[in-house]
N, C-alpha and C positions, 0 to 999 in steps of 0.2 A: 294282361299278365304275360311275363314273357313265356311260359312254359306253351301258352296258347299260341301264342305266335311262332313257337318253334316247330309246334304240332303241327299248325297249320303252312310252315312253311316245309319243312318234313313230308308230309302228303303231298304239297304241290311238287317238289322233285320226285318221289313217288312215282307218282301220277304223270310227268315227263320221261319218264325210263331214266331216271337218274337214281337208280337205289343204296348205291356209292356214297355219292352227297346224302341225300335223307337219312341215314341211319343215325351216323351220329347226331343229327337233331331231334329224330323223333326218342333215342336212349335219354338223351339229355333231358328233354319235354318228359319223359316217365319218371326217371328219377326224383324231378322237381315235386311233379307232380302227388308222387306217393309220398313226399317228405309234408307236401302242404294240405295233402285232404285226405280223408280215409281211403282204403286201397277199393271201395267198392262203388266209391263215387263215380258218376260214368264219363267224366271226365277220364279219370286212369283208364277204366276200362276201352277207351277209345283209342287212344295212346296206344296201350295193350294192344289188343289187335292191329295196330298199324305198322309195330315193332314187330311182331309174330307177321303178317304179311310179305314184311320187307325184308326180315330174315329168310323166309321161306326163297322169294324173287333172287334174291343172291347164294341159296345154298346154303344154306347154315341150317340143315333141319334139325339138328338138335335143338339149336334157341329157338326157332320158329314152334318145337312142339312144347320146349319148357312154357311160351309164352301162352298156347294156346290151352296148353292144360290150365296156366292159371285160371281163364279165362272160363276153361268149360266146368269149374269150382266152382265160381264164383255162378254161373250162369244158374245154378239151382236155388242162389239164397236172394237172388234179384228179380225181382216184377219187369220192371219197364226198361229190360237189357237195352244197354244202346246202339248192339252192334248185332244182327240179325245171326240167330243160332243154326238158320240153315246152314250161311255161308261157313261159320267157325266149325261144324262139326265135318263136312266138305272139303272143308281146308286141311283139317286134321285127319281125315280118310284120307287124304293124295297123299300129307304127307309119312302116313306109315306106309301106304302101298308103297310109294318112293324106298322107304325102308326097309322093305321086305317082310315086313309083320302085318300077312294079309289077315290075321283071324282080328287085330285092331283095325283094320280099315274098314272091312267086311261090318263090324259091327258099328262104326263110324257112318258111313255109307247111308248103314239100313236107318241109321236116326235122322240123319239126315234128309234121305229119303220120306220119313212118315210124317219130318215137318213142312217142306216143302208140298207134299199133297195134302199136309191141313190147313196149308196157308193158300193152293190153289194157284199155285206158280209151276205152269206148265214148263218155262224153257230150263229153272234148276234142277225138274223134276226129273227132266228128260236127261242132263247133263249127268246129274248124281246115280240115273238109274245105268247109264254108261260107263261111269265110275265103278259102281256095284257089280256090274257084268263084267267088267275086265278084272275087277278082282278077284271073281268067285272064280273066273279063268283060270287064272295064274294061282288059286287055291286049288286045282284039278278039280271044281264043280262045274264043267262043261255042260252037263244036263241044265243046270240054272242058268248059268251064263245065255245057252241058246235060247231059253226061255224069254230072255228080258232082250234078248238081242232082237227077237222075232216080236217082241211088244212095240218096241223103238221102232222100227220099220213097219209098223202097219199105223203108225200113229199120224194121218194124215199132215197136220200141222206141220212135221218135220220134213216133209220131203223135197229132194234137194237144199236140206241145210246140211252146214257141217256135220251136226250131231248124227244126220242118216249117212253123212258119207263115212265118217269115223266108224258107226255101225257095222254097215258092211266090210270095212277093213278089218274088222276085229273079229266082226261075224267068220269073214274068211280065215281069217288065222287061226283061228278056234276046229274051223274045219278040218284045215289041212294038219293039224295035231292030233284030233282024233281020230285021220283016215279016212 
């Protein structure tokens, strides 16, 4: 079907940092799509987030979070989502923080957060709970913020990866704000 092949060539420039080219295939691959199957089929929904992805990649966070609110609607009346709710609700935390509507991201974060530790995925867990501290930062909740900053850093698994270097960056920053 061509919309599959659009999607699937859409994602391959994607996936080459070609998000320029991709957009208009993978808009084209969604509109097909929703004209020829139900909007809940997870075909669309695949689509969906790949257009919300690749919007986000180039800046466009208005359509990045139109696309992803579709997504996190739909995500409640669906069983077998085909695009993992960690990463959408993650996605949709950065990009309000981006936006400066930290009390949405914050709560984005925290869901993200308790799916990620129910599914038992230590490196989104560690990512998202870095998320969640830089936001609660930039909400003036410092006292959380060092909370989770001091969790990340004693978490062996992490040390000397990004996630602990970004840590202590943020950790300092947070310091040198409150004095």
């Amino acid at each position: 079907m061509k919309s599959d092949t659009m999607h699937k060539l859409g994602c391959l420039l994607a996936n080459k940092n070609e998000p320029k080219a991709a957009l208009p295939l993978l808009d084209e691959a969604q509109r097909i799509k929703k004209f020829v199957y139900d909007g809940k089929h997870k075909s669309v929904l695949e689509t969906t987030w790949a257009v919300a992805a690749t919007n986000h990649t180039l800046g466009d966070n208005d359509k990045a979070l139109k696309e992803y609110s579709v997504l996190l609607d739909k995500m409640a009346n669906i069983e077998d989502m085909p695009v993992d709710a960690v990463v959408i609700h993650n996605s949709a935390g950065k990009l309000f923080f981006e936006g400066g509507k930290l009390d949405k991201a914050v709560q984005f974060f925290r869901q993200a957060l308790h799916e990620a530790e129910t599914a038992g995925n230590l490196q989104l867990k560690s990512e998202i709970t870095l998320n969640l501290a830089n936001a609660l930062s930039a909400r003036g909740e410092g006292d959380k913020a060092m909370e989770l900053y001091g969790k990340l850093l004693k978490t062996k698994q992490l040390k000397k990866t990004k996630i602990s270097f970004l840590t202590r960056f943020n950790k300092s920053l947070l310091l040198i704000k409150m004095g």
